[in-house]
C-alpha positions as CSV (number, residue, x, y, z in Angstrom):
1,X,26.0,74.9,116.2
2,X,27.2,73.4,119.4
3,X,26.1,75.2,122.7
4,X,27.5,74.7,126.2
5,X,25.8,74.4,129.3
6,X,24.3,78.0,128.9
7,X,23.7,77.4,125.7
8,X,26.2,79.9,124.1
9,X,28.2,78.7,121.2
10,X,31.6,77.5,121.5
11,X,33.4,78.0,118.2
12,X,34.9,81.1,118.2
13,X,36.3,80.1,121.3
14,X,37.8,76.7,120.3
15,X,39.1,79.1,117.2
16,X,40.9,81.3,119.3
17,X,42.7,78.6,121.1
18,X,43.6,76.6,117.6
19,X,45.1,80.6,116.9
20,X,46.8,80.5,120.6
21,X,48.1,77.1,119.6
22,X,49.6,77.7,116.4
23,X,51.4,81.2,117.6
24,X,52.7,78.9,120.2
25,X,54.1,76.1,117.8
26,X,55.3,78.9,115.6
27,X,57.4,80.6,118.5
28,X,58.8,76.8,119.6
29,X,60.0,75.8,116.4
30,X,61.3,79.3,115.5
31,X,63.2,79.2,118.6
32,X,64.7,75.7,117.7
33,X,65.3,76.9,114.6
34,X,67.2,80.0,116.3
35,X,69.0,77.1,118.9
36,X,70.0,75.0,115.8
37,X,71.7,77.7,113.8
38,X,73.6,79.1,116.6
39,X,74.8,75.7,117.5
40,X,75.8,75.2,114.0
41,X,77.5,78.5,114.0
42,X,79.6,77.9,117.1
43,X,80.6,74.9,115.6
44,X,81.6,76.0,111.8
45,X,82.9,79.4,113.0
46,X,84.6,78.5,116.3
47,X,87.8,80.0,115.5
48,X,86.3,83.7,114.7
49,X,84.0,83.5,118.0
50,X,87.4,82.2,119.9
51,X,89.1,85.5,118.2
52,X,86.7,87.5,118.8
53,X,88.2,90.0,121.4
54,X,85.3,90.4,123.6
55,X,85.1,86.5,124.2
56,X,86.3,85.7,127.2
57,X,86.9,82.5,126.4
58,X,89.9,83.5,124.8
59,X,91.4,84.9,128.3
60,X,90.8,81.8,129.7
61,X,93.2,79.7,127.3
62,X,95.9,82.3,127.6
63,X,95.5,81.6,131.7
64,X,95.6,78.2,130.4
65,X,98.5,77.7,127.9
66,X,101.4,79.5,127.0
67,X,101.1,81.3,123.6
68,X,102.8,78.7,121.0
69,X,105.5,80.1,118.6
70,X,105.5,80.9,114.5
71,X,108.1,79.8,112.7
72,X,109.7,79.9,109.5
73,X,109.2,77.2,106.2
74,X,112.9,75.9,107.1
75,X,112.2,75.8,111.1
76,X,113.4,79.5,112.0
77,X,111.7,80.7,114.8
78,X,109.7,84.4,113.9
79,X,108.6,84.4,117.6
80,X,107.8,83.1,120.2
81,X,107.1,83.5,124.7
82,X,110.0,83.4,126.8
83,X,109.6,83.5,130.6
84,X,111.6,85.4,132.9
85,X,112.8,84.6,135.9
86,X,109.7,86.0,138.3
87,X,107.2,84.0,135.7
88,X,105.9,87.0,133.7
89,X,105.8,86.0,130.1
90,X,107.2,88.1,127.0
91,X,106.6,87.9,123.5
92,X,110.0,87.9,121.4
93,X,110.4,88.6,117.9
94,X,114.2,87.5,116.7
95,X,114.5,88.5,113.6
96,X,112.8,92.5,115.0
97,X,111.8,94.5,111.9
98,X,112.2,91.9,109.4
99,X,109.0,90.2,109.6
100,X,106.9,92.7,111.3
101,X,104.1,93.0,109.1
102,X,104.0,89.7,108.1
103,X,104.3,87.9,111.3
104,X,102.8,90.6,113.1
105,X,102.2,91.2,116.5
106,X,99.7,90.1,119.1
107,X,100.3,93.3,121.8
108,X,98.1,95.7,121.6
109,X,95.8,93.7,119.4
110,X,96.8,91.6,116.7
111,X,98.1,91.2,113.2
112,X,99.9,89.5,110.7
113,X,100.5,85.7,111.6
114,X,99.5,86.7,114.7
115,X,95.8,87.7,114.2
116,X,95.8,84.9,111.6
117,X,97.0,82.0,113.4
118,X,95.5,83.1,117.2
119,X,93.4,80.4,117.3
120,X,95.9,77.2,116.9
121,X,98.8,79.6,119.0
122,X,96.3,79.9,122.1
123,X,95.2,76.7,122.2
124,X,97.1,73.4,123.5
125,X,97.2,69.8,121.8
126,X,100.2,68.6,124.0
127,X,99.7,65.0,124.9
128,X,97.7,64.1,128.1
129,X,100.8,62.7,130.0
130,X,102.5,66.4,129.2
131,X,99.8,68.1,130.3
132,X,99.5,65.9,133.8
133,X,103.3,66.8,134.5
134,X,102.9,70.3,134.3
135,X,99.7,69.9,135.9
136,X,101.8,68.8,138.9
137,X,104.1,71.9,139.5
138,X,101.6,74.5,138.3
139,X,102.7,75.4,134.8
140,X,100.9,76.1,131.4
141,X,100.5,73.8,129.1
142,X,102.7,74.5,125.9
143,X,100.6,76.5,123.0
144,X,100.5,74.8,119.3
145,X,103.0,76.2,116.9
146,X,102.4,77.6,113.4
147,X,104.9,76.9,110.8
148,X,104.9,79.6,108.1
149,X,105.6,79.3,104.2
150,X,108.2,82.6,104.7
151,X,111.5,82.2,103.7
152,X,114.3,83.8,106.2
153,X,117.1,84.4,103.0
154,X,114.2,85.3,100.6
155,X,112.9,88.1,103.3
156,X,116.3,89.4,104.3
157,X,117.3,89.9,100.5
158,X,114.0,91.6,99.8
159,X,114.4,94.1,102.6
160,X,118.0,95.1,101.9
161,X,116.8,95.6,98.3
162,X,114.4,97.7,98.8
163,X,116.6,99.8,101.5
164,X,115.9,103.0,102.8
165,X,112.3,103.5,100.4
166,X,108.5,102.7,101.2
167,X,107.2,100.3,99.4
168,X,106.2,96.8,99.3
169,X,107.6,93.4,97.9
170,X,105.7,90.2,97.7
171,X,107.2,87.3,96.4
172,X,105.2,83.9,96.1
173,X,104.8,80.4,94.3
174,X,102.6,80.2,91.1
175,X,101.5,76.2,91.5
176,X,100.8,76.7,95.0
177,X,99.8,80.0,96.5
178,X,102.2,79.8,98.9
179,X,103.7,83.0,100.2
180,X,107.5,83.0,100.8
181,X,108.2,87.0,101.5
182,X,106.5,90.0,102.4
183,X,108.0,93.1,102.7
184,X,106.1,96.4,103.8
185,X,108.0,99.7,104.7
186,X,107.7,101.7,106.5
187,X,108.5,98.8,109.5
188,X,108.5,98.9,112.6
189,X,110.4,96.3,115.8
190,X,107.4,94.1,117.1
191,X,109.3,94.1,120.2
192,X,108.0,97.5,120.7
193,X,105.1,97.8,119.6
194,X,103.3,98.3,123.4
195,X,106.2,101.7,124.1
196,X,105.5,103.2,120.3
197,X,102.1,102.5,120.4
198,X,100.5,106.1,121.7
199,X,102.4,107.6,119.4
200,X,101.3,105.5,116.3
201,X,97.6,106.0,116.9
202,X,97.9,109.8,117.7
203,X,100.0,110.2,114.4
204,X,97.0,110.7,112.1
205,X,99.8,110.5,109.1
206,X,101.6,107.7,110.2
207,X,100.6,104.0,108.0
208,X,103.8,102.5,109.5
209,X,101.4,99.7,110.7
210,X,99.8,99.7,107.5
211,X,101.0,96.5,105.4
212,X,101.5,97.6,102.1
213,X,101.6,94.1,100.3
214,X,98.4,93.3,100.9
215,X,96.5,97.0,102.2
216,X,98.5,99.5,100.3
217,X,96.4,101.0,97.2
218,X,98.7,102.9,94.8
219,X,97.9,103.2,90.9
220,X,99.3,100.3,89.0
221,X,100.3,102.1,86.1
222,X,101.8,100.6,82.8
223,X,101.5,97.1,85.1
224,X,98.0,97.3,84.3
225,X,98.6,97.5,80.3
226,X,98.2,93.8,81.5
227,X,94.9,93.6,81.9
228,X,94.4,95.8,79.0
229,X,95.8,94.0,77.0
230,X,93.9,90.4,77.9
231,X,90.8,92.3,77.2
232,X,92.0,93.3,73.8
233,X,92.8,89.9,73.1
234,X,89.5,88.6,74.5
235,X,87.7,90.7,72.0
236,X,89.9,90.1,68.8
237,X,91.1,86.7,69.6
238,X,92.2,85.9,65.3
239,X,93.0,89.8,65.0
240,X,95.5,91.3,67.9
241,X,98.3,90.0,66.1
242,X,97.2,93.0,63.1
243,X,97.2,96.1,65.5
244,X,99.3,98.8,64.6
245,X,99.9,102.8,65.7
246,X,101.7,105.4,65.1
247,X,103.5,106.9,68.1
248,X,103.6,110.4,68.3
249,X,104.7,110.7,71.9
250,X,101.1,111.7,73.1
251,X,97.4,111.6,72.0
252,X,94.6,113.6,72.7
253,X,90.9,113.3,73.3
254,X,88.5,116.6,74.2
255,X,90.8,118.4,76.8
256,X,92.9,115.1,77.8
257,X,96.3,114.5,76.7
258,X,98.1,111.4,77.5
259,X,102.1,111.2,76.9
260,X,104.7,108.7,76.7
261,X,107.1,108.2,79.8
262,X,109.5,110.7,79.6
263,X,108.6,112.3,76.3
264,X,109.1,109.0,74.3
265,X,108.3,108.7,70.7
266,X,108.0,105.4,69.9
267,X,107.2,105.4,65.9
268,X,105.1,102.6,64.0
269,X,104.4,99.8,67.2
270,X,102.8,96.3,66.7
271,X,100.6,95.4,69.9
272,X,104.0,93.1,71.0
273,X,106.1,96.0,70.8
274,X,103.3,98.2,72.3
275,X,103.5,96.0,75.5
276,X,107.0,95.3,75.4
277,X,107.9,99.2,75.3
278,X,105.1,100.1,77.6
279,X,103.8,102.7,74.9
280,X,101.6,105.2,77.1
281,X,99.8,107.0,73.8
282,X,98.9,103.5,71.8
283,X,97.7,101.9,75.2
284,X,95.5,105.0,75.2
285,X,94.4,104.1,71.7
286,X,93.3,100.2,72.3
287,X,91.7,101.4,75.9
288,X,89.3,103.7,73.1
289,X,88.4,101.1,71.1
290,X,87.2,98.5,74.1
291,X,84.1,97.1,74.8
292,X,83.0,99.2,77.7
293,X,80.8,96.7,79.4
294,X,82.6,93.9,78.1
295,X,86.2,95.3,79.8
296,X,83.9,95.9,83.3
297,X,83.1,92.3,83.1
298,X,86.9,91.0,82.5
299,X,87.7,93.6,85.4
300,X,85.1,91.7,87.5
301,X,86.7,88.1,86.9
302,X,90.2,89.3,88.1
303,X,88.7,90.4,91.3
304,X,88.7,94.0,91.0
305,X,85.8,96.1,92.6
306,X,85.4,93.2,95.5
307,X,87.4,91.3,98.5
308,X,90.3,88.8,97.7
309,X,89.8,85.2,98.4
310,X,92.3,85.1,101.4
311,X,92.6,84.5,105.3
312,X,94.2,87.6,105.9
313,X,93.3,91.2,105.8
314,X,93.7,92.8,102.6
315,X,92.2,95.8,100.9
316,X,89.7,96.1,97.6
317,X,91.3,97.1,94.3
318,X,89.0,99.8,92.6
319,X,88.5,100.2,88.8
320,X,85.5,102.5,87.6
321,X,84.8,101.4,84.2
322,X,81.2,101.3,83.2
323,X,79.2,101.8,79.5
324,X,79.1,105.4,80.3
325,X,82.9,106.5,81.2
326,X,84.2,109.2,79.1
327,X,86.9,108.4,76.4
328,X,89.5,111.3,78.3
329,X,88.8,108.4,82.1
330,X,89.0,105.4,79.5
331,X,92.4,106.6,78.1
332,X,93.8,106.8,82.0
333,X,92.1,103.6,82.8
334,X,93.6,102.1,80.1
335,X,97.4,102.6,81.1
336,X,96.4,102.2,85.0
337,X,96.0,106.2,85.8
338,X,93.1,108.0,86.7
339,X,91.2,106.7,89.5
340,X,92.8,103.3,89.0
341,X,94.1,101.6,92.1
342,X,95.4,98.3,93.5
343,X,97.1,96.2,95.8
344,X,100.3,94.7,95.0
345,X,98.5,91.5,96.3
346,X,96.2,91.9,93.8
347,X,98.8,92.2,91.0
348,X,100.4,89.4,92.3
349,X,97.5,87.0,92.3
350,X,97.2,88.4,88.4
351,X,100.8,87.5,87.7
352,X,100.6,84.2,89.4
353,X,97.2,82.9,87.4
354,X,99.5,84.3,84.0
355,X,102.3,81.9,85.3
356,X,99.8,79.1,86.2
357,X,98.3,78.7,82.5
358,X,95.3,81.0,84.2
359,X,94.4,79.4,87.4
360,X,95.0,81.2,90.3
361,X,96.0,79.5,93.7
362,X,94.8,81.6,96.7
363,X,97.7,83.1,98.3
364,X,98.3,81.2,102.3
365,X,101.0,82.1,104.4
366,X,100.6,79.1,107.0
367,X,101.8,75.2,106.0
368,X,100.7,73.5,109.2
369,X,100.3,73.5,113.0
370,X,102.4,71.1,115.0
371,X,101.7,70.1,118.7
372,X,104.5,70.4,121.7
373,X,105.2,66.7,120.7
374,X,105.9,67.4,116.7
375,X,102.7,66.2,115.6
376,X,100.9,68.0,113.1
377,X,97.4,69.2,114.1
378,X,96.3,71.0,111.0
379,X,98.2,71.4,107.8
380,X,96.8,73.6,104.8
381,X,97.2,72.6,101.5
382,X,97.0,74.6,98.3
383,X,93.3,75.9,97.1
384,X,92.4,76.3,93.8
385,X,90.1,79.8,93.3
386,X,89.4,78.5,90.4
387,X,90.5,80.5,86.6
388,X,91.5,83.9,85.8
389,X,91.6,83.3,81.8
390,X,92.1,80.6,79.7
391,X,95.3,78.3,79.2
392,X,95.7,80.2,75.8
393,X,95.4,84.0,76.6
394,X,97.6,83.1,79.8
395,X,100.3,81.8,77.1
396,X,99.7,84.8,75.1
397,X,99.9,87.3,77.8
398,X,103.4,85.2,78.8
399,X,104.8,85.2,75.9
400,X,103.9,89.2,76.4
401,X,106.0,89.4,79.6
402,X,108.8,87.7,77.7
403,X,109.3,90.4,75.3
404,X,109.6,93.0,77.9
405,X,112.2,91.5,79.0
406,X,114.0,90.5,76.0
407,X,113.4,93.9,74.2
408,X,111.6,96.3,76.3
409,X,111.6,98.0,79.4
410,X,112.9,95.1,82.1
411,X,115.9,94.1,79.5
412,X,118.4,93.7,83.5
413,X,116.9,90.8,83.5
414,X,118.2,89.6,80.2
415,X,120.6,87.1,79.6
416,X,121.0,85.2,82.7
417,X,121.3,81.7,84.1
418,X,117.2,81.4,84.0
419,X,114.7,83.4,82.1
420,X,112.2,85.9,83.5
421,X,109.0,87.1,82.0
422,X,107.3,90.2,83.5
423,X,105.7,94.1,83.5
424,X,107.2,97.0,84.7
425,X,105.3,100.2,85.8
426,X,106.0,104.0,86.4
427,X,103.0,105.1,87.9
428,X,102.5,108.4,88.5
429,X,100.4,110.6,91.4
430,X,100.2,113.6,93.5
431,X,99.9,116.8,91.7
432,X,103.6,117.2,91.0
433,X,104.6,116.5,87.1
434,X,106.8,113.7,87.3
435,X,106.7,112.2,90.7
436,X,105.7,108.6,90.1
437,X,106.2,105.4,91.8
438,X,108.6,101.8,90.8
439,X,106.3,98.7,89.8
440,X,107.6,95.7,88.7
441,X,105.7,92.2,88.8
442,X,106.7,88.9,86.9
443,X,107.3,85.2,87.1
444,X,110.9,82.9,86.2
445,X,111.7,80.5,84.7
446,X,109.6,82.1,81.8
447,X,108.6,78.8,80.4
448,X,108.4,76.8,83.8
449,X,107.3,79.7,86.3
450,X,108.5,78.9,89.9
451,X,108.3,81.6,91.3
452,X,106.5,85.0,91.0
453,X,107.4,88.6,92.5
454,X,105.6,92.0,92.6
455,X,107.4,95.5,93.4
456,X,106.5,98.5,94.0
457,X,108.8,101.3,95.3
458,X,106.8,104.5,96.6
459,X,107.9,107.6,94.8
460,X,111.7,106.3,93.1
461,X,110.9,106.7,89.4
462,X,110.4,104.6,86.3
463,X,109.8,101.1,87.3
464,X,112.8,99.5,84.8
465,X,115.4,101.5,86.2
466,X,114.4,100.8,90.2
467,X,111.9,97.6,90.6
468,X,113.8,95.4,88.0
469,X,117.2,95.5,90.0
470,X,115.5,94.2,92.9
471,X,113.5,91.6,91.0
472,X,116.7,90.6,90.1
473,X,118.4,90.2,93.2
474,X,115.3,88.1,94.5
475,X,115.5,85.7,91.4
476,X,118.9,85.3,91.8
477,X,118.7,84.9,95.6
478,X,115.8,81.7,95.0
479,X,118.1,80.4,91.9
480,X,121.6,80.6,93.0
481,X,121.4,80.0,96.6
């Protein structure tokens, strides 16, 4: 054993320092590690640490540049800054109510297009001789502007349509995802939103800033026989065709007892005219004889129980089905009552993979960002999430759709200058008897889907009577304009 000079040995010592050595090497490269990620981070996320409202950073680009404005698909402006006389600058919102969830604000916070697009509106890619000009008398640069996928005529018909009622409207392309109009009442004039915003917040009832299209939960009623029905399909893919039931008007399980809308008796139904007549008792019936785990599984590919694949704020549809629900839950699952609940996002993003032979686009409301000089600094194309169901049940399901409107429930739509396939809805809440709300959601052309809307109007009745007038309107509006 080595000794030093007082011959006492040395190797615990030399130990401890190989110990001191490698806590020190494990601290340096844990901090580079730590240095590296963060760095990586900033870079990959630098728009949400930009947003974020307590970076100051962000103040320093509004001192900077002049918030860019947000315009329509066809060049409309949604809003924009204007500058008064003394210098002080004001957000402007022409088209007032008409947009206000969708664009949003940025007062008081942000939302809508607003919160979405802050990044490209509060920065500034004007060219460098621009910039040197205003440099000279002391003004901001120009902000980048965001170009949206709304259309003007498609929102105004929408919002006349649905009138005096809350509810929400979403109307969007299959192929593409893109989103062309967004509706959410109550609404409320951007323009405002700083002098109504006290009493907002201390209105504890109040969801007028609430945007129902893409946060608004309701039940989805006979809209969900939908996804019902793909799940009967998925488990007797050579047999569906066979199904038959007797309709008695209402069916019963323990101490549950589900009815028909309105007392209906529908007699001896095929699973087509099942669908097709929205038949509340043998929906009830197919719900009983489903694969419990296999139905939570389907629920799980169309998105339900988790976030949406979107840039924008939206909330989680809920669906409790599990190997253990009782058959009286399982019947009101099946026909979208119960606990059931869902965003008419959500049933949108449904429809639109049906239309899209079973892919679903993610839904975008922005096409590009242009620069003071018209050049394009970003652009966003359409994004596959990927499928919903297979080319074949999507047909299937289509071919569905159809029916109801050639011989069920959304027949308004029958007979005109295109076809329409879709699903309406009557779903009903509260504890009153009777009280439900309007759904309708479906696609048109039927056989070359271009474009794809989803209703729902809060508290007005059965869904064929209400929704599919105003489906109607919008088709017509997009067709015959």
């Amino acid at each position: 054993m080595r000794t030093n000079k007082n011959n006492k040995p040395i190797k615990k010592k030399k130990k401890k320092n190989r110990e001191i050595m490698l806590v020190t090497w494990g601290f340096t490269l844990l901090f580079l590690v730590m240095a590296g990620y963060i760095a990586y981070y900033s870079v990959t996320h630098q728009q949400e640490l930009i947003n974020n409202s307590y970076n100051g950073r962000q103040q320093m680009l509004l001192a900077q540049n002049r918030r860019g404005s947000i315009y329509s698909a066809d060049g409309n402006i949604l809003a924009r800054t204007v500058v008064d006389e003394e210098g002080n600058e004001k957000r402007e919102y022409p088209y007032q109510n008409l947009f206000s969830h969708a664009v949003g604000y940025a007062t008081n916070g942000r939302m809508g297009v607003e919160a979405q697009a802050n990044y490209y509106l509060i920065n500034s890619n004007a060219p460098l001789s621009q910039k040197a000009s205003l440099d000279v008398v002391g003004e901001k640069y120009p902000g980048d502007d965001v170009y949206t996928s709304l259309d003007v005529e498609l929102q105004e018909v929408a919002s006349k349509a649905l009138g005096v009622y809350q509810g929400a409207i979403i109307v969007t392309e299959p192929e593409t995802g893109r989103i062309l109009a967004m509706v959410s009442k109550p609404d409320f004039n951007p323009e405002q939103i700083e002098s109504i915003w006290d009493e907002l917040i201390s209105d504890s009832e109040s969801s007028i800033l609430l945007n129902r299209v893409t946060q608004g939960l309701y039940p989805p009623g006979s809209t969900f026989k939908i996804v019902t029905a793909l799940e009967y399909i998925r488990e007797n893919p050579d047999t569906w065709q066979n199904y038959s039931y007797q309709c008695t008007g209402s069916i019963t399980r323990g101490e549950d007892r589900i009815q028909c809308y309105h007392g209906s008796v529908h007699g001896s139904v095929s699973f087509t005219r099942s669908f097709a007549k929205s038949c509340n008792t043998s929906f009830a019936n197919i719900g009983l004889s489903l694969d419990r785990s296999s139905f939570e599984n389907t629920l799980n590919s169309l998105l339900f129980n988790q976030e949406l694949p979107v840039a924008f704020t939206s909330g989680i549809s809920r669906v409790d089905v599990t190997e253990d629900i009782s058959d009286a839950d399982m019947m009101q699952v099946s026909i979208g009552q119960g606990t059931t609940s869902i965003t008419p996002l959500q049933l949108n993003m449904i429809t639109c993979a049906i239309a899209n032979e079973g892919v679903l686009m993610k839904p975008y409301l922005i096409d590009y960002v242009q620069n003071s000089a018209g050049n394009k600094v970003k652009e966003f194309s359409p994004s596959a999430y990927g499928k919903l169901m297979s080319k074949e049940e999507a047909d299937i399901l289509k071919q569905l759709m159809e029916d109801v409107v050639e011989e069920g429930t959304a027949t308004r739509l029958k007979g005109l200058s295109y076809t329409a396939a879709g699903k309406t809805g009557s779903a009903e809440y509260g504890t009153v008897k009777g009280d439900s709300h309007a759904w309708f959601t479906g696609f048109a052309p039927a056989d070359d889907p271009k474009i794809a809307v989803t209703i729902i109007i809060e508290g007005a009745g059965a869904g064929g009577d209400y929704a599919v007038p105003i489906a109607k309107r919008i088709f017509d509006q997009y067709f015959n304009s």
